[in-house]
N, CA, C and O of each residue as an XYZ file, in Angstrom:
596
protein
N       0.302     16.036     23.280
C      -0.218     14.732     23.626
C       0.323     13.701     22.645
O       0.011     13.703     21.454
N       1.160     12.811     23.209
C       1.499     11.736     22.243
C       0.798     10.362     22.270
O       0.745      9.547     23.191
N       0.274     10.312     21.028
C      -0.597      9.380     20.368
C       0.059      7.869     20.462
O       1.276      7.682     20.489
N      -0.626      7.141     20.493
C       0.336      5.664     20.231
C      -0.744      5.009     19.041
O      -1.885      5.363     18.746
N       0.350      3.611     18.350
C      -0.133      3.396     16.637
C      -1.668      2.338     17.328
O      -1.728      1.509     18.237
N      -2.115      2.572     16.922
C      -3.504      1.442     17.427
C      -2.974     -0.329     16.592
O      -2.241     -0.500     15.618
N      -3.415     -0.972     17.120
C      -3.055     -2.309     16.625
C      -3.901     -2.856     16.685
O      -4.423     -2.945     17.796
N      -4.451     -3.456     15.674
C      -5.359     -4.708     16.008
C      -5.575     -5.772     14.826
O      -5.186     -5.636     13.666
N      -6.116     -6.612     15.243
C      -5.666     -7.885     14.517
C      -7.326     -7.632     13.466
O      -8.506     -7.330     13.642
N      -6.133     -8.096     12.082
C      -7.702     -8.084     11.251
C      -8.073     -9.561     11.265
O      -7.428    -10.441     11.835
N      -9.013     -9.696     10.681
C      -9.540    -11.261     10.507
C     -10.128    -11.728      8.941
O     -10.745    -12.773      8.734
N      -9.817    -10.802      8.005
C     -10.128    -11.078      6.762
C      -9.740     -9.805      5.982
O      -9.556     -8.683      6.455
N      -9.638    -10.257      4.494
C      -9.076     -9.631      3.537
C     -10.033     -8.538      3.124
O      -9.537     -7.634      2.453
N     -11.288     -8.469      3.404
C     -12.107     -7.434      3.436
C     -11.941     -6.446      4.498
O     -11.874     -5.303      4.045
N     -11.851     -6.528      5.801
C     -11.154     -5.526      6.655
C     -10.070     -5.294      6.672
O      -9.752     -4.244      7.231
N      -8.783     -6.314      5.962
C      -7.813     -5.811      6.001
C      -8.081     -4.640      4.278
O      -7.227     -3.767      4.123
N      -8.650     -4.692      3.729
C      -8.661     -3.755      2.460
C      -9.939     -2.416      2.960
O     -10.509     -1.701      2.136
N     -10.103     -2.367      4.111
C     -11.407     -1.164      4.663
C      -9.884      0.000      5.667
O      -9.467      1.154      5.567
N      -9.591     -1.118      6.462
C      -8.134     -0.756      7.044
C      -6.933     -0.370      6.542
O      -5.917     -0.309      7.234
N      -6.988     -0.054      5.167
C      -6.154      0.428      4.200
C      -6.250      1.628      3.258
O      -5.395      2.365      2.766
N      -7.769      1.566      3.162
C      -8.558      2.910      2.234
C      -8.589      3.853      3.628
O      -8.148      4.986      3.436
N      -8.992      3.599      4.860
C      -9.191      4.038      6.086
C      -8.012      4.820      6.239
O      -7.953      6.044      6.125
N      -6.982      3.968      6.532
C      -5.210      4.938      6.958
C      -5.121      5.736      5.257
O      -4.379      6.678      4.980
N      -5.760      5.282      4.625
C      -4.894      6.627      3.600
C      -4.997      7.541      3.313
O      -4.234      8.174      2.584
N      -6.624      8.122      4.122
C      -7.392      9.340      4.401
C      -6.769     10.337      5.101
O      -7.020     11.539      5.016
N      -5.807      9.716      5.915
C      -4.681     10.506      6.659
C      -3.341     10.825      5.771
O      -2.206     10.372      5.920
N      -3.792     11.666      4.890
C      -2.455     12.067      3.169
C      -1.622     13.242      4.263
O      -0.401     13.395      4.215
N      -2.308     13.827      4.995
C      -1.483     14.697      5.611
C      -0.174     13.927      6.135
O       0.973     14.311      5.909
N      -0.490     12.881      6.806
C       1.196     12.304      7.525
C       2.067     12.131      6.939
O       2.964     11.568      7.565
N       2.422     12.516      5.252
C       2.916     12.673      3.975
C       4.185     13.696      3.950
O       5.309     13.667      3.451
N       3.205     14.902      4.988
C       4.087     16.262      4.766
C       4.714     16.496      3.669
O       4.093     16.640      2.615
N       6.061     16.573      3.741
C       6.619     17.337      2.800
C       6.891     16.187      1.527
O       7.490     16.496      0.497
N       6.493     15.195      1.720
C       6.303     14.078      0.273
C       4.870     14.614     -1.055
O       4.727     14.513     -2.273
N       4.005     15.228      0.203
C       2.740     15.772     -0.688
C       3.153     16.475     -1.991
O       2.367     16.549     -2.935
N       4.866     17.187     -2.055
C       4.707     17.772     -2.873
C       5.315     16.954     -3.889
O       5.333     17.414     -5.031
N       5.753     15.966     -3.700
C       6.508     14.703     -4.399
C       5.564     14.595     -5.718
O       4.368     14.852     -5.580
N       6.102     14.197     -7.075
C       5.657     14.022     -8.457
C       4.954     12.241     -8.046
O       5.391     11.529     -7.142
N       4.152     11.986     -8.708
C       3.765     10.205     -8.179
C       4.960      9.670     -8.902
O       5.180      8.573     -8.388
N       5.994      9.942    -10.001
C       7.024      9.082    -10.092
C       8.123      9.086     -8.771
O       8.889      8.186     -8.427
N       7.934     10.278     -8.235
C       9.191     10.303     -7.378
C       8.750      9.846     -6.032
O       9.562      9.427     -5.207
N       7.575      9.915     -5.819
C       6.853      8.847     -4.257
C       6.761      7.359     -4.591
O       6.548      6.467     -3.770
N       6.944      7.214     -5.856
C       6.789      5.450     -5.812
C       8.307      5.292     -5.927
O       8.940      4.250     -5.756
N       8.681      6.237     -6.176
C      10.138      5.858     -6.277
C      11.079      5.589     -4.722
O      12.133      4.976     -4.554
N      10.230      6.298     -3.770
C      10.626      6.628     -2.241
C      10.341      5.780     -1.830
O      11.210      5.210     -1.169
N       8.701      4.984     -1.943
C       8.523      4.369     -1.360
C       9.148      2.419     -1.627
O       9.361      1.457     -0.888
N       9.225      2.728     -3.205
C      10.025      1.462     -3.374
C      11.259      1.005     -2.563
O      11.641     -0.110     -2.208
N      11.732      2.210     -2.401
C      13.388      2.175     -2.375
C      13.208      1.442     -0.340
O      14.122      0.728      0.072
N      12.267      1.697      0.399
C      11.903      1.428      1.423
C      12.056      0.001      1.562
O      11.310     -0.493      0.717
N      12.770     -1.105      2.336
C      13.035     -2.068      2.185
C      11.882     -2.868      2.615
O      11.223     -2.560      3.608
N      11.475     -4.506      1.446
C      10.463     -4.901      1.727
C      10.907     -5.575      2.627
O      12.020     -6.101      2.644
N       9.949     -5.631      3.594
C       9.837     -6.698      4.887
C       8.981     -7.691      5.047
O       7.986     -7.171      5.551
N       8.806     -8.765      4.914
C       7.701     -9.693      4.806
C       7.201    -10.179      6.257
O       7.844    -10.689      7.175
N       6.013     -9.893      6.168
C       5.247     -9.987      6.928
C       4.913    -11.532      7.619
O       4.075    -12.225      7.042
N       5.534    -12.024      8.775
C       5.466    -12.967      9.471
C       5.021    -13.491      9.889
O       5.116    -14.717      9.844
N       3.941    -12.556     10.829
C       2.809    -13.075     11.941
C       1.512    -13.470     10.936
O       1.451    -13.075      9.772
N       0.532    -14.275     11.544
C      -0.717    -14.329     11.335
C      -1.613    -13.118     11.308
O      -2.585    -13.033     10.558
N      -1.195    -12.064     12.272
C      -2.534    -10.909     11.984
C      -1.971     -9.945     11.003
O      -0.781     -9.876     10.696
N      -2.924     -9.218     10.546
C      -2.564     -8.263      9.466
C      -2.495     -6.623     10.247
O      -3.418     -5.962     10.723
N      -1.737     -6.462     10.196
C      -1.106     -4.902     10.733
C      -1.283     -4.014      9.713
O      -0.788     -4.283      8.619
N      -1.987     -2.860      9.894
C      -2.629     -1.689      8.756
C      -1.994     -0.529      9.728
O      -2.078     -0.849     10.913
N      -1.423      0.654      9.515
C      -1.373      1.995     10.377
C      -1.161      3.058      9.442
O      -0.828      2.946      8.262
N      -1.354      3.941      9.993
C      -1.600      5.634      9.343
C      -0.094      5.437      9.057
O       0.607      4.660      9.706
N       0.476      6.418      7.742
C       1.580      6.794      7.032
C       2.563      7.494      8.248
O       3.773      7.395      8.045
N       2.178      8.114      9.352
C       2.945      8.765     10.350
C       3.597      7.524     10.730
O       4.814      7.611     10.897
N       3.126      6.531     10.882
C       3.772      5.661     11.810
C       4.980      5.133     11.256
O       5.912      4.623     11.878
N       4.847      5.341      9.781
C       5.722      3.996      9.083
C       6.702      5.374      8.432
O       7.544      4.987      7.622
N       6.696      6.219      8.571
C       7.199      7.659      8.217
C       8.352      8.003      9.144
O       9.437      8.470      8.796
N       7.970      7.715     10.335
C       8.250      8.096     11.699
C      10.165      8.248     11.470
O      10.846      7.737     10.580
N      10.493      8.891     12.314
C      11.964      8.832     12.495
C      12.356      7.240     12.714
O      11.851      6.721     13.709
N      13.149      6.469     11.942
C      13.631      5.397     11.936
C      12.955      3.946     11.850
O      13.470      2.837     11.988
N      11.240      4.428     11.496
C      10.049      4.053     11.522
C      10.057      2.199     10.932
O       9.705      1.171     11.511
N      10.661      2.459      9.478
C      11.014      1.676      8.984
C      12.678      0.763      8.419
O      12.953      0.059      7.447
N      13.439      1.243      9.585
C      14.665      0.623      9.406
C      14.962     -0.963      9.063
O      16.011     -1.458      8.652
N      13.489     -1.709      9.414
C      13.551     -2.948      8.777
C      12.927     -3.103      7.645
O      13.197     -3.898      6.745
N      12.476     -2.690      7.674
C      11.592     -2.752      6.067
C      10.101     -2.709      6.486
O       9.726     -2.880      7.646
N       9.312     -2.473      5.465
C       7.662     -2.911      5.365
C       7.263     -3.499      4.679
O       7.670     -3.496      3.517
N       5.876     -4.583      5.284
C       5.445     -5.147      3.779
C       4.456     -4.697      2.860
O       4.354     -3.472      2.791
N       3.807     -5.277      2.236
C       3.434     -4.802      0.766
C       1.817     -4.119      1.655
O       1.313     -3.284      0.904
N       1.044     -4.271      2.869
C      -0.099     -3.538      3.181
C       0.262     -2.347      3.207
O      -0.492     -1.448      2.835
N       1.623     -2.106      3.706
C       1.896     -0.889      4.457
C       2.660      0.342      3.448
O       2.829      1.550      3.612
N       3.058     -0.723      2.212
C       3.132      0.357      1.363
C       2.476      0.721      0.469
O       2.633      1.764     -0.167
N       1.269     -0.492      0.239
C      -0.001      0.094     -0.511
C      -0.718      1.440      0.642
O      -0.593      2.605      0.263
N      -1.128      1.279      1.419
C      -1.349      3.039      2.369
C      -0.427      4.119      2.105
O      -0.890      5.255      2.002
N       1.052      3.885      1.959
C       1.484      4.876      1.926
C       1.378      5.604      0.165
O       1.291      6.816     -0.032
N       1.407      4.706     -0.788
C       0.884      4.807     -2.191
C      -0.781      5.313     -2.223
O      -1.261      6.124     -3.015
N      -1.368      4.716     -1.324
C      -2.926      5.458     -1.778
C      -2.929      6.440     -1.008
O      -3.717      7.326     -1.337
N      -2.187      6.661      0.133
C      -2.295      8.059      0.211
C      -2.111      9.379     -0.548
O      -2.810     10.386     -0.658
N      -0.736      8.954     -1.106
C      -0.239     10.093     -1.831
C      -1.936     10.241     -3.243
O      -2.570     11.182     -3.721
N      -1.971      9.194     -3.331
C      -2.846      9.126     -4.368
C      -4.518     10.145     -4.007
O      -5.073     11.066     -4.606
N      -4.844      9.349     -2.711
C      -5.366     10.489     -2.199
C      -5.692     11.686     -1.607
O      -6.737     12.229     -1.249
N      -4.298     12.006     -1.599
C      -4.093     13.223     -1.493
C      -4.538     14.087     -2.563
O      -5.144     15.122     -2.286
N      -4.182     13.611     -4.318
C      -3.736     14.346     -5.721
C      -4.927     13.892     -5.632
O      -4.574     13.279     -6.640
N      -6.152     13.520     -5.416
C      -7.794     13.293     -6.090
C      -7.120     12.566     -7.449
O      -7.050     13.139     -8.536
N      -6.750     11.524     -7.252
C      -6.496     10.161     -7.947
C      -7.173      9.127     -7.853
O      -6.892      8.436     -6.874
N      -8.032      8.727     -8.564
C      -9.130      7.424     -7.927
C      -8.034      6.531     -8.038
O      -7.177      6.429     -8.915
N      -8.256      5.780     -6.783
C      -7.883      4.359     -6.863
C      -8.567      3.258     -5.832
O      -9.430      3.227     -4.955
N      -7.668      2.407     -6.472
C      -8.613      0.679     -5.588
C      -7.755      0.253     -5.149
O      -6.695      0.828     -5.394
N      -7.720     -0.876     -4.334
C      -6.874     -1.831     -3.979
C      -7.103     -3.328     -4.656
O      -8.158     -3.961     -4.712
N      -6.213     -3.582     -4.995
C      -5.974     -5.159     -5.960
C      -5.667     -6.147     -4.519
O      -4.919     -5.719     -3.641
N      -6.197     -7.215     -4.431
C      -5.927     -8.678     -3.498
C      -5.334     -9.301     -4.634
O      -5.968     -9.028     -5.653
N      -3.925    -10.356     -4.915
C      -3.582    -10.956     -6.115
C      -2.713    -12.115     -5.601
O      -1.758    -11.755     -4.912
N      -2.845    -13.339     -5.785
C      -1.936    -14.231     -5.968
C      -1.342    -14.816     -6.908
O      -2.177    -15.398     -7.602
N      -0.248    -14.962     -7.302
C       0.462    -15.504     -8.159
C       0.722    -17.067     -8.297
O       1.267    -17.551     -9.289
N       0.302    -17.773     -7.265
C      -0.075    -19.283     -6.790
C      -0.351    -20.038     -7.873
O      -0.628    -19.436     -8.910
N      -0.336    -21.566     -7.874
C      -1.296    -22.092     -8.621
C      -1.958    -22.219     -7.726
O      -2.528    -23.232     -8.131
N      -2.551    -21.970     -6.455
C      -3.500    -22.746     -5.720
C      -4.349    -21.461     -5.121
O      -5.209    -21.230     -4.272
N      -3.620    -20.832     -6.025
C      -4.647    -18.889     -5.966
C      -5.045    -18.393     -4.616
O      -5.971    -17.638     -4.318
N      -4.178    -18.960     -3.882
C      -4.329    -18.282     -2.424
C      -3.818    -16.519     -2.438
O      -2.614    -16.280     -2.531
N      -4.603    -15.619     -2.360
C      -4.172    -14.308     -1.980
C      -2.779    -14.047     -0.756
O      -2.463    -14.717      0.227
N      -2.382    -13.214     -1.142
C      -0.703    -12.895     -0.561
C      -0.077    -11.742     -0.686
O       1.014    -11.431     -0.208
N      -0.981    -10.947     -1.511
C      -0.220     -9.774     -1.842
C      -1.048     -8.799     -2.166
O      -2.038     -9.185     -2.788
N      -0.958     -7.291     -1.886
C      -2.235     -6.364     -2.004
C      -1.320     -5.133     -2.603
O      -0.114     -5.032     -2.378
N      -1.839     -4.512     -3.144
C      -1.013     -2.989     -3.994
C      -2.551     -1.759     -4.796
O      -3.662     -1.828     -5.322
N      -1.999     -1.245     -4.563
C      -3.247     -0.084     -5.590
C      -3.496     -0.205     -6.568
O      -2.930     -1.003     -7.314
N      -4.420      0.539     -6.893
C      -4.367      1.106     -9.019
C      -4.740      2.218     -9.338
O      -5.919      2.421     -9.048
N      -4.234      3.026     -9.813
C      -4.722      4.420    -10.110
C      -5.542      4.399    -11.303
O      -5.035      3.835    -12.273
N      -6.770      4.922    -11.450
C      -7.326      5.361    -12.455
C      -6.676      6.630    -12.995
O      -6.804      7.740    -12.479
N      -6.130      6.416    -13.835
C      -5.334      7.213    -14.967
C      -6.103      7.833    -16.710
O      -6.291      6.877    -17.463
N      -6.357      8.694    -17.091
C      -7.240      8.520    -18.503
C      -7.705      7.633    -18.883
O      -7.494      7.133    -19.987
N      -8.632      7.142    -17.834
C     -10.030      5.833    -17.930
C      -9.343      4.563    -17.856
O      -9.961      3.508    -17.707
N      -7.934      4.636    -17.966
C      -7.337      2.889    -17.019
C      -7.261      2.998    -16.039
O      -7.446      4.064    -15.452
N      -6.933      1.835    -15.466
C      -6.715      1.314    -14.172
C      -5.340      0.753    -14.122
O      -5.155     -0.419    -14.451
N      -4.274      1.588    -13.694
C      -2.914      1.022    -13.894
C      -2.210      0.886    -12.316
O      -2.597      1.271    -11.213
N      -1.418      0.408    -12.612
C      -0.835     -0.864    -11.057
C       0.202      0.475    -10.492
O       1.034      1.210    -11.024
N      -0.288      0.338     -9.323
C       1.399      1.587     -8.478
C       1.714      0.572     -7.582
O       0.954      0.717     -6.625
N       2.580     -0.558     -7.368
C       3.071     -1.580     -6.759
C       4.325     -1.017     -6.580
O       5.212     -1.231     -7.406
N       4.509     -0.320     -5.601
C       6.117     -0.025     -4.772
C       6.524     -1.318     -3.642
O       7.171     -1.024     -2.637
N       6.184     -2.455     -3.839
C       6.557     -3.722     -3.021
C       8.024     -3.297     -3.229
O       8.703     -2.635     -2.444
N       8.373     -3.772     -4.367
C       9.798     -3.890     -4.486
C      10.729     -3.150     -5.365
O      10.407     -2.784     -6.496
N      11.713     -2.967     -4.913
C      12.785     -1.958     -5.552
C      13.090     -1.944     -6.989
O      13.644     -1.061     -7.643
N      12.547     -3.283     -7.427
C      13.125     -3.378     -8.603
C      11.400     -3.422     -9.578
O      11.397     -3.481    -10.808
N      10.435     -3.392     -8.973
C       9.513     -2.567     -9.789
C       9.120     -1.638    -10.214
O       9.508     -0.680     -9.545
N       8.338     -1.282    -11.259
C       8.458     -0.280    -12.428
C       6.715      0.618    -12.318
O       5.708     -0.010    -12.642
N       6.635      1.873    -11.904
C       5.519      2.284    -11.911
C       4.905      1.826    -13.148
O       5.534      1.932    -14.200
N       3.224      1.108    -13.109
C       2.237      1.357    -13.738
C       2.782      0.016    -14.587
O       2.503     -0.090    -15.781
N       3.338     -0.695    -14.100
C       4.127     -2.259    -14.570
C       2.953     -3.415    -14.317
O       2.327     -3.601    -13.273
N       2.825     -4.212    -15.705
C       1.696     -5.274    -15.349
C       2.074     -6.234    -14.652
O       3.219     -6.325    -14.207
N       1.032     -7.194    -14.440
C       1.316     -8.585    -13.464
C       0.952     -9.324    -14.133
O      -0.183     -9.791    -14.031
N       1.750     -9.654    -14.989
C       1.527    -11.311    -16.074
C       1.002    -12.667    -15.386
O       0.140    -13.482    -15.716
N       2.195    -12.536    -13.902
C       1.900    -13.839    -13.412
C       0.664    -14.408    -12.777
O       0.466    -15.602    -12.552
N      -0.162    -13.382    -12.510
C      -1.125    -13.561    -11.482
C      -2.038    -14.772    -11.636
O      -2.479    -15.112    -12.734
N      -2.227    -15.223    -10.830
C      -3.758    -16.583    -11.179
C      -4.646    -15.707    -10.759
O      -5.368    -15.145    -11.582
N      -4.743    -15.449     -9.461
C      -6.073    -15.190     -9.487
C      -6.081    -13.357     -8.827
O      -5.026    -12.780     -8.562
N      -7.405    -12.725     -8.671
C      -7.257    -11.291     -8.031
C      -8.828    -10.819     -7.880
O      -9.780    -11.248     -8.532
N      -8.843     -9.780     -6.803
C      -9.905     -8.905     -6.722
C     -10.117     -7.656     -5.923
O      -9.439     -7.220     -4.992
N     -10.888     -7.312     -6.319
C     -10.602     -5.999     -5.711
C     -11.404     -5.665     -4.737
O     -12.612     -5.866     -4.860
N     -10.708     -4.910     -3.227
C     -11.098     -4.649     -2.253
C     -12.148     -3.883     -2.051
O     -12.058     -2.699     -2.375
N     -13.437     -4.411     -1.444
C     -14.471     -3.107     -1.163
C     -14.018     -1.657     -0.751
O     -12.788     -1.634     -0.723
N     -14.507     -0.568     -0.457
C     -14.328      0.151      0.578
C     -14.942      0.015      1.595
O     -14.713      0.750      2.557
């Protein structure tokens, strides 16, 4: 039986961060990444080209989708690779959260990524972009918070 990706439009940064802890419960669509070191999955998933996100609604889907054979030939943006990062994360019984953060002066939110609780920190796994550095701070930020479950 073949499944199709569900779509639906979020309407706030609180369901889009429920719609994110939600798809990452699905660590299985990971397969053979599960056995991946977390340097070498942020490293996979960085290398995944960012795609910036265009439309008005916010698009969240399970790791199968964005996994998929040729799934992501355009790239993804930063929701879709925070799921595929908290998955792996929850897969390894890694606590983590999701960060909301703008870098703005006018502190409008724009950008969402994980944090692993690591030996009682809370350190950043931001695979947005290729040229970021696991567990790398965010100097610039104005403003941030963190997503319910």
């Amino acid at each position: 039986m073949k499944m199709k990706a569900e779509i639906k439009e979020l309407q706030s940064r609180a369901q889009t961060g429920r719609a994110i802890y939600s798809s990452a419960k699905h660590f299985n669509d990971l397969g053979m990444h599960l056995d991946d070191s977390l340097q070498g999955f942020f490293n996979y998933v960085k290398n995944i080209p960012y795609l910036e996100d265009t439309t008005k609604a916010e698009i969240v889907s399970r790791p199968k989708y964005m996994l998929g054979k040729g799934a992501f030939k355009n790239g993804i943006d930063c929701k879709k690779k925070a799921v595929l990062m908290a998955s792996w994360l929850e897969a390894h019984g890694i606590p983590y959260r999701l960060v909301a953060v703008s870098e703005r002066k006018n502190k409008q939110i724009h950008h969402v990524f994980p944090q692993a609780k690591i030996k009682g920190k809370w350190l950043n796994v931001d695979a947005t972009y290729n040229h970021y550095k696991l567990f790398e701070g965010k100097p610039k930020v104005t403003h941030g918070e963190v997503l319910s479950r």
